[in-house]
N, C-alpha and C positions, 0 to 999 in steps of 0.2 A: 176362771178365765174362760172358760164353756159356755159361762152363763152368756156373756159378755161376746164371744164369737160368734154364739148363735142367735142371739138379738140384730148383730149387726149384718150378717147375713138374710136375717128375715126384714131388717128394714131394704138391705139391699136388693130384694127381691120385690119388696112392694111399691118402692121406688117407680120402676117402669110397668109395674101392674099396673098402680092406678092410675098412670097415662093411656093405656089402653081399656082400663074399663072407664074412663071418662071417653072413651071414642077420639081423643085426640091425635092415634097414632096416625091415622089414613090423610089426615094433612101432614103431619110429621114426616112420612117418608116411609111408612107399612111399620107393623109391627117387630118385626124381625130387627129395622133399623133401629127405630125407638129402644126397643128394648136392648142390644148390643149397647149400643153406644151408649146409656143411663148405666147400665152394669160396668163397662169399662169405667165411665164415670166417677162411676161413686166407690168404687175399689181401688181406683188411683188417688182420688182425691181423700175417702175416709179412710183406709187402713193408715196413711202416711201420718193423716190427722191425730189420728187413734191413738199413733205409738208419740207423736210430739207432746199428746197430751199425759200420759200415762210418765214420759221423763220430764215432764214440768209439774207434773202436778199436779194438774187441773181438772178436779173432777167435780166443779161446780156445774150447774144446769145450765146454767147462764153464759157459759163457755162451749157447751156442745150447741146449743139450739143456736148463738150465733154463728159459731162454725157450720153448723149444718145451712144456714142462710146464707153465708155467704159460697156454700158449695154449691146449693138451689142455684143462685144466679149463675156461677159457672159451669154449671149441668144445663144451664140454658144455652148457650152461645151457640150447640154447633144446629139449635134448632130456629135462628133468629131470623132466617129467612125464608121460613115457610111461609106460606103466600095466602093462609085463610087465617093465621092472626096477626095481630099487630107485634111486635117485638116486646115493647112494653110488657102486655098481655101476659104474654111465656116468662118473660124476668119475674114478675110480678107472682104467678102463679109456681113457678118453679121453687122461688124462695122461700113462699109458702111451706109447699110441701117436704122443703128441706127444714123449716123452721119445727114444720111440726114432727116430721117422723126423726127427726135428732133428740126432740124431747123426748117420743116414744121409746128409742134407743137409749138414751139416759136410765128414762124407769126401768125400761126389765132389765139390762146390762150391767148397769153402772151402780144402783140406788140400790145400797144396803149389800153388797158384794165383797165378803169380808176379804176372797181370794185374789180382787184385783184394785181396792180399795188402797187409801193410805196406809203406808204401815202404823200398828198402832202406836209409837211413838209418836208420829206426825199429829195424832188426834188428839191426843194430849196437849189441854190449855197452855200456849207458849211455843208447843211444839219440842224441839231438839233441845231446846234452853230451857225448859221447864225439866229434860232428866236429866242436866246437869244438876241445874241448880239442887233439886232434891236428894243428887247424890253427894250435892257437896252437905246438906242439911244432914246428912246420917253420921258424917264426921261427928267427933268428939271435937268439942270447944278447946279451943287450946292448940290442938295434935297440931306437928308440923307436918305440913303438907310435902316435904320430901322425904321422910321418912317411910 
């Protein structure tokens, strides 16, 4: 869970980094603001993500890097009226950079992380039904099953 805590705080931190090392901050509103409000951002929007993902289940790749795009877009909104880009521009770019640092967070956090991984039941071919079934295959032929 460490692993996973600390991946997602370093994407949260590079998040509004690299708005300001792209120099985008001084149309955005200074650096101070840019980077607040991406941080509020993305601690409201992924921790909540995080845990919805971890009680469903989903620790596919293909589930965080959408979720992180469509975080990108709403990490856009409260920048959509800054006056040296187009709107567009910032959804477009925002989703990006959600698209990719969620993948990044996948790799170091998520990928191959036995302590916050599925339990190994769940990885078992079948899943929950596969240790049934096998417990039911160690019975003896015959036995009555209320006995």
């Amino acid at each position: 869970m460490r692993r996973a805590i600390a991946a997602y705080l370093s994407v949260a931190l590079a998040f509004p980094a690299l708005i300001v090392v792209l120099d985008l901050h001084h149309a955005l509103g200074g650096a101070a603001f840019v980077v607040s409000v991406l941080l509020i951002f993305v601690l409201l929007l992924g921790l909540p993500a995080l845990i919805l993902f971890c009680k469903l289940q989903w620790w596919q790749p293909w589930r965080f890097v959408a979720g992180g795009g469509i975080g990108g877009v709403l990490c856009a909104l409260p920048f959509l009226t800054a006056p040296s880009f187009s709107p567009m521009f910032l959804v477009v770019l925002f989703a990006l950079l959600g698209l990719g640092f969620s993948g990044i967070f996948w790799f170091i956090g998520i990928w191959r992380n036995d302590n916050l991984t599925c339990p190994r039941e769940f990885r078992l071919p079948g899943g929950a039904r596969f240790r049934v079934a096998r417990g039911l295959l160690k019975k003896p032929l015959g036995a009555n099953p209320d006995a």
